[in-house]
Kinemage of the C-alpha trace (Angstrom):
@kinemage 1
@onewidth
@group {chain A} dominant
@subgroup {mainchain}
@vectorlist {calphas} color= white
{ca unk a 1} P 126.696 80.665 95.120
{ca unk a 2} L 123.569 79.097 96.938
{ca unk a 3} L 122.788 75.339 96.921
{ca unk a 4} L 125.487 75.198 94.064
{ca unk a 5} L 123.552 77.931 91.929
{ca unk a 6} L 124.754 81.368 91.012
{ca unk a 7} L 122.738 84.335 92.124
{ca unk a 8} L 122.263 87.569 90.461
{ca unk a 9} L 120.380 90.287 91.893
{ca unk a 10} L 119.261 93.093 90.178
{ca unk a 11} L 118.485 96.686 90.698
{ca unk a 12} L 117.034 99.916 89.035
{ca unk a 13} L 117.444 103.026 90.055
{ca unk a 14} L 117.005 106.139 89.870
{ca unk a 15} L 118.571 108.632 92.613
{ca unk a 16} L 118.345 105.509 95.113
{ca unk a 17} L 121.916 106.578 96.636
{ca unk a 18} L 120.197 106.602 100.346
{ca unk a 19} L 118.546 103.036 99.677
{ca unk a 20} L 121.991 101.535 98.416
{ca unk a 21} L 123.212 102.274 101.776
{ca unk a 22} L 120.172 100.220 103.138
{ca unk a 23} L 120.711 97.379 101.131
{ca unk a 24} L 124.125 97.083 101.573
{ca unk a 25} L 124.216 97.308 105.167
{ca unk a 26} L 122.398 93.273 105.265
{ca unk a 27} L 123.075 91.798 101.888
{ca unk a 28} L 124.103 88.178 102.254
{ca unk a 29} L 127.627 87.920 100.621
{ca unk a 30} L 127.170 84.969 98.700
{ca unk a 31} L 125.183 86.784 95.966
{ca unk a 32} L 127.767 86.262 93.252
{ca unk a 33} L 126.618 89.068 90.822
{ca unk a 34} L 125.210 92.522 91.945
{ca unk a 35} L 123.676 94.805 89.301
{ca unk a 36} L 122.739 98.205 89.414
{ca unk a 37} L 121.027 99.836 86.983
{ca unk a 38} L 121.269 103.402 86.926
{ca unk a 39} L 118.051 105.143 85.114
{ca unk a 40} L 119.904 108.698 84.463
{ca unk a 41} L 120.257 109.353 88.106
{ca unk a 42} L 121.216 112.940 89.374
{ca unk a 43} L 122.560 112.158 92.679
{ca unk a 44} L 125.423 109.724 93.843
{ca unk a 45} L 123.888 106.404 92.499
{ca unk a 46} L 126.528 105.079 90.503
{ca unk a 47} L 129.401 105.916 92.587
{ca unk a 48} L 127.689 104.758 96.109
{ca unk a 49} L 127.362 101.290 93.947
{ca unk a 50} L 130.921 101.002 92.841
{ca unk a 51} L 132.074 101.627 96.313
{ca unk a 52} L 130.040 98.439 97.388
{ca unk a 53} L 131.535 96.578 94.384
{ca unk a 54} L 128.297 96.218 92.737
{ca unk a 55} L 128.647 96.360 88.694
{ca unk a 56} L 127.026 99.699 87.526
{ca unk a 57} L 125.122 99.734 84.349
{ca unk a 58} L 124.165 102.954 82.531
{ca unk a 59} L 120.340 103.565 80.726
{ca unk a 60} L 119.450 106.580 79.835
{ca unk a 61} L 116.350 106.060 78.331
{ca unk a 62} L 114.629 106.562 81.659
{ca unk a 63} L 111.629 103.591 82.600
{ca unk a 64} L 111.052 101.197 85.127
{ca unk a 65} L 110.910 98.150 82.445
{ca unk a 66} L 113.764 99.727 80.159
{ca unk a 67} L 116.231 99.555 82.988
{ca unk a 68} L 115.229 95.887 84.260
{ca unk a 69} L 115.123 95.014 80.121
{ca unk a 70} L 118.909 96.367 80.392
{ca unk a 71} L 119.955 94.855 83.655
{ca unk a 72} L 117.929 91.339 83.471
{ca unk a 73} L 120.082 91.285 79.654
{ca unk a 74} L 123.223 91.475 82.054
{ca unk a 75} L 122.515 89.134 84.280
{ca unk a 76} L 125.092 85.259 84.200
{ca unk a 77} L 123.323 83.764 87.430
{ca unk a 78} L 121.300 80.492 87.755
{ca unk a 79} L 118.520 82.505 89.371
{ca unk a 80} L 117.845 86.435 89.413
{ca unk a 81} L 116.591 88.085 92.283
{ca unk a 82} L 115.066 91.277 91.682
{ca unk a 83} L 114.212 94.278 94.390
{ca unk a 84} L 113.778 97.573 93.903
{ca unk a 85} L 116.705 99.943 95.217
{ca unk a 86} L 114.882 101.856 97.896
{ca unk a 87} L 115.932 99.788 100.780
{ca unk a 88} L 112.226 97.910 100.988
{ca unk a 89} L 112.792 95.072 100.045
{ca unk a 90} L 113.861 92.593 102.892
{ca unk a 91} L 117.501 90.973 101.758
{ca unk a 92} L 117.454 88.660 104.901
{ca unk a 93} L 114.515 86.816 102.941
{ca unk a 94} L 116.850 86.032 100.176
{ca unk a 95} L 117.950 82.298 101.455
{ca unk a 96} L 114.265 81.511 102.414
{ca unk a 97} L 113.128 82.640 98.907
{ca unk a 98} L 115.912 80.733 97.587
{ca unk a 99} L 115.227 77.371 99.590
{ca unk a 100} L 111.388 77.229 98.862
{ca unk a 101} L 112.077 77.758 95.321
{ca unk a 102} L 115.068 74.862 95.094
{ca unk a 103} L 113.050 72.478 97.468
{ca unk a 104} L 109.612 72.828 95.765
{ca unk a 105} L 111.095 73.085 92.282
{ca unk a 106} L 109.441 76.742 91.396
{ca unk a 107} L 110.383 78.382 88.496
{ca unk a 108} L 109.177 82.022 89.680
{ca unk a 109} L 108.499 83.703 93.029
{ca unk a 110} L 106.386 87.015 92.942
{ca unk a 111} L 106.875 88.567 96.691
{ca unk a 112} L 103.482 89.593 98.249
{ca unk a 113} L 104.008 93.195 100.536
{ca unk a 114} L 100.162 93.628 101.356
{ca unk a 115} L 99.988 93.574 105.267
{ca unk a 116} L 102.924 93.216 106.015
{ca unk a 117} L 104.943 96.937 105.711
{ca unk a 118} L 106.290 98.799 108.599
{ca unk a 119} L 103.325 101.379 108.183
{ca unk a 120} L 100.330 101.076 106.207
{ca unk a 121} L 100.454 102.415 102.534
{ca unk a 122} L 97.888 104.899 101.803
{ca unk a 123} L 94.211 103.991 100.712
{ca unk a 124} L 94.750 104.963 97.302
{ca unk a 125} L 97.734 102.561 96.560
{ca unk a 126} L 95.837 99.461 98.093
{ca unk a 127} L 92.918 100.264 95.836
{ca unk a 128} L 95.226 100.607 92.860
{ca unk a 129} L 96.377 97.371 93.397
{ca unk a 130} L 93.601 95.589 94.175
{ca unk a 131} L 91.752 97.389 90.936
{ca unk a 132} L 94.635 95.780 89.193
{ca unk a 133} L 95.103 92.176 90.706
{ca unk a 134} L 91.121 91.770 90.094
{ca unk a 135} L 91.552 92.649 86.665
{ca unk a 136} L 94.561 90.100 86.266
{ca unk a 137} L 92.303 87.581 87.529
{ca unk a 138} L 89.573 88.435 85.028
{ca unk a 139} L 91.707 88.554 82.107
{ca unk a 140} L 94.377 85.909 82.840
{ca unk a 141} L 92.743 84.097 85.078
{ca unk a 142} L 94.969 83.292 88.350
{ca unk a 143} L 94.579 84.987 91.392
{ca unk a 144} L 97.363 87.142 92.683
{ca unk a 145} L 97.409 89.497 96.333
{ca unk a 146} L 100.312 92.095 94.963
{ca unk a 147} L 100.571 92.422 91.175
{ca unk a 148} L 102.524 95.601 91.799
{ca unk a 149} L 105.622 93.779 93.857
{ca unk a 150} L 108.970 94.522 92.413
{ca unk a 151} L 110.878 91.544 94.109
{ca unk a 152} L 110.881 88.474 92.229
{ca unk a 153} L 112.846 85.048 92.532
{ca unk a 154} L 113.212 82.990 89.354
{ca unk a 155} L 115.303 80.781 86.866
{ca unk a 156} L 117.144 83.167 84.394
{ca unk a 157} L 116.355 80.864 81.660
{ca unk a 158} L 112.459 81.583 82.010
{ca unk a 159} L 113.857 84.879 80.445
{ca unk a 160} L 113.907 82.862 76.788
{ca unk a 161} L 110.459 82.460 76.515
{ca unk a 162} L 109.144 86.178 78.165
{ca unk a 163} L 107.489 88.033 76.091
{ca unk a 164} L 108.413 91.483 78.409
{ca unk a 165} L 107.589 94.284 76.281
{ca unk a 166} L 106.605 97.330 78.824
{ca unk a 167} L 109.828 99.642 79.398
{ca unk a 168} L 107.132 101.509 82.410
{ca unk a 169} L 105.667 100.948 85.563
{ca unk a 170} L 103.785 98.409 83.884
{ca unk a 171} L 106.493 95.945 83.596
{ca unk a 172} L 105.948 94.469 86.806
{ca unk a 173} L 102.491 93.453 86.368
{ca unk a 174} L 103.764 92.073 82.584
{ca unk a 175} L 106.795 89.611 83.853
{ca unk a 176} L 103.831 87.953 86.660
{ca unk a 177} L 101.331 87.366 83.489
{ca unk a 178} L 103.876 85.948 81.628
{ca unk a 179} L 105.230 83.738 84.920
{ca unk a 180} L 101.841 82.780 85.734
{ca unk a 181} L 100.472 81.832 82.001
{ca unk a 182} L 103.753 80.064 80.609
{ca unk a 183} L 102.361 76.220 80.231
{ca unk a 184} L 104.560 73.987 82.489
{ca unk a 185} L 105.842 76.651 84.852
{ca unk a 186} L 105.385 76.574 88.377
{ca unk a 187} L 105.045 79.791 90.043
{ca unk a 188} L 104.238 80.908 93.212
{ca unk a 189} L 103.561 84.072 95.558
{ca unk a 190} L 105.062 84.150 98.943
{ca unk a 191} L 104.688 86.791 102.089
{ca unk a 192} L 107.611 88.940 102.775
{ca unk a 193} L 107.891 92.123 104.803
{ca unk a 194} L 107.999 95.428 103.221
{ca unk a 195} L 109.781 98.645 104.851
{ca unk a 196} L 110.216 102.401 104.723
{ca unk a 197} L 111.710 103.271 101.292
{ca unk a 198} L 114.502 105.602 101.730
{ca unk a 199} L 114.409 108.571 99.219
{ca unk a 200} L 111.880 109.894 97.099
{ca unk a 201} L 108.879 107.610 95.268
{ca unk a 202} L 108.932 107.856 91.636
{ca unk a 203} L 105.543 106.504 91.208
{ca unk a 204} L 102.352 108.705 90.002
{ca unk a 205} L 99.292 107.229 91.580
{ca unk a 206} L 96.908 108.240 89.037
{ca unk a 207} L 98.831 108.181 86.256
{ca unk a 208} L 100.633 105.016 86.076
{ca unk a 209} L 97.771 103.370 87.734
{ca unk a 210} L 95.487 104.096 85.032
{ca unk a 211} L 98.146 103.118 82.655
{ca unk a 212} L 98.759 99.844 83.988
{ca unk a 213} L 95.078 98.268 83.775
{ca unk a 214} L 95.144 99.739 80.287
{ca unk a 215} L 98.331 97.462 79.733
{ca unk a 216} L 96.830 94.933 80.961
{ca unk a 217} L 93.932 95.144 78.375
{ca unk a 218} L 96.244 95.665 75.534
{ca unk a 219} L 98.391 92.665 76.441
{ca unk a 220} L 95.760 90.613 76.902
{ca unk a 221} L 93.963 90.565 73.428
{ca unk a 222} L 97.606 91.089 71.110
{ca unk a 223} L 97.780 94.469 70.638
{ca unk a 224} L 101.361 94.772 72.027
{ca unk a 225} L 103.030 92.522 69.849
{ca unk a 226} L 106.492 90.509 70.256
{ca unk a 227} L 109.458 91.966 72.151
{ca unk a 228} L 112.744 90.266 71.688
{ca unk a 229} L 113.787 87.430 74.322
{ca unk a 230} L 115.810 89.119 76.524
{ca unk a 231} L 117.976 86.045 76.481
{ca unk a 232} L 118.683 83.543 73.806
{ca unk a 233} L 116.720 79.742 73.785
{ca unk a 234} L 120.629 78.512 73.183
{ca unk a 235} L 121.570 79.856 76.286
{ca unk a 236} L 118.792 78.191 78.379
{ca unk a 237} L 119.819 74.406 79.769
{ca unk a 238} L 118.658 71.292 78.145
{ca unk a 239} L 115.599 69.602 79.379
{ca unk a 240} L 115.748 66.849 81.844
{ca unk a 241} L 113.790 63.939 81.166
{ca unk a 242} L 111.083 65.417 83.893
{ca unk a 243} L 110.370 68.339 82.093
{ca unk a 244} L 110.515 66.581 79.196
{ca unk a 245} L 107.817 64.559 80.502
{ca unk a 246} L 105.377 66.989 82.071
């Protein structure tokens, strides 16, 4: 537990056995609930999580957004953490995530990687996301520096009233929309440092680049329709007589 809330952190992967390693090697040990999510992996995935401890979830319907869908649908903790399983993502940042959120009162972190990586990514991924983060400003209307992030810090029961229906790439664009439109949520993005990955990318440039501003049309004028709550309203806490308020 942190600050008296339980954390759950959550993971999808596919053939990420060299990043688990990674990850494992600085993750703060008061994370109470660990899931992987295994995406149909070939290598030693699964079994390199057990070893750690970690719960292991299987889903073989292979996609970026299916496997968080399955894992985020898993997850008991106050607050979910999210990072991709590559060994990127910086774990050390976890508490100061965790203590701007809880002292400010945010209800979702997106982690911004632009400038701030070991080496520079190549030209074509900075334009992609650029290309994208203007077009989530034009559509949506809020600014953001790195739509494409796959760390996030935020209350599970935000999960209630998501409307997260991309199982691709595309899901990571979809959850910030939703954090960053929901009326009377506070959300924020905040620096963190961004490494090496260790393994192979899965990501095609072109492809789901062009894919994801075309998500971004269809969500914005209804053409995607309503996804199930990954959670259940009943299972969100009451409101305090703040929130009430605001």
């Amino acid at each position: 537990m942190y600050q008296n809330k339980r954390i759950s952190l959550i993971m999808p992967c596919l053939d990420e056995e060299k990043g688990l390693h990674q990850i494992a090697r600085d993750l703060p040990a008061w994370v109470d609930q660990v899931i992987v999510v295994d995406n149909d992996s070939t290598d030693q995935t699964a079994a390199v999580a057990r070893s750690f401890g970690w719960t292991v979830i299987s889903e073989t319907r292979r996609g970026y957004g299916r496997a968080y869908k399955t894992g985020l649908a898993a997850a008991t903790g106050d607050i979910i953490v999210t990072m991709d399983g590559d060994g990127t993502y910086p774990r050390n940042f976890i508490p100061v995530l965790l203590d701007v959120m809880l002292d400010e009162d945010i209800d979702f972190i997106s982690c911004d990687r632009t400038g701030h990586k070991d080496r520079p990514s190549s030209f074509l991924r900075v334009f992609g996301n650029d290309v994208l983060n203007v077009f989530i400003f034009l559509l949506y209307w809020f600014r953001i520096h790195d739509s494409q992030s796959g760390m996030w810090v935020f209350k599970r029961e935000l999960l209630a009233r998501m409307n997260l229906t991309s199982d691709g790439m595309a899901f990571s664009e979809e959850i910030k929309v939703e954090a960053f439109s929901l009326p009377g949520v506070h959300a924020r993005e905040l620096v963190i440092y961004y490494h090496e990955r260790h393994g192979e990318s899965k990501l095609n440039i072109w492809r789901d680049g062009f894919y994801n501003l075309w998500f971004l049309f269809k969500k914005r004028f209804g053409l995607l329709g309503r996804a199930e709550p990954l959670i259940a309203r009943s299972e969100t806490p009451a409101p305090t007589l703040a929130a009430t308020r605001e």
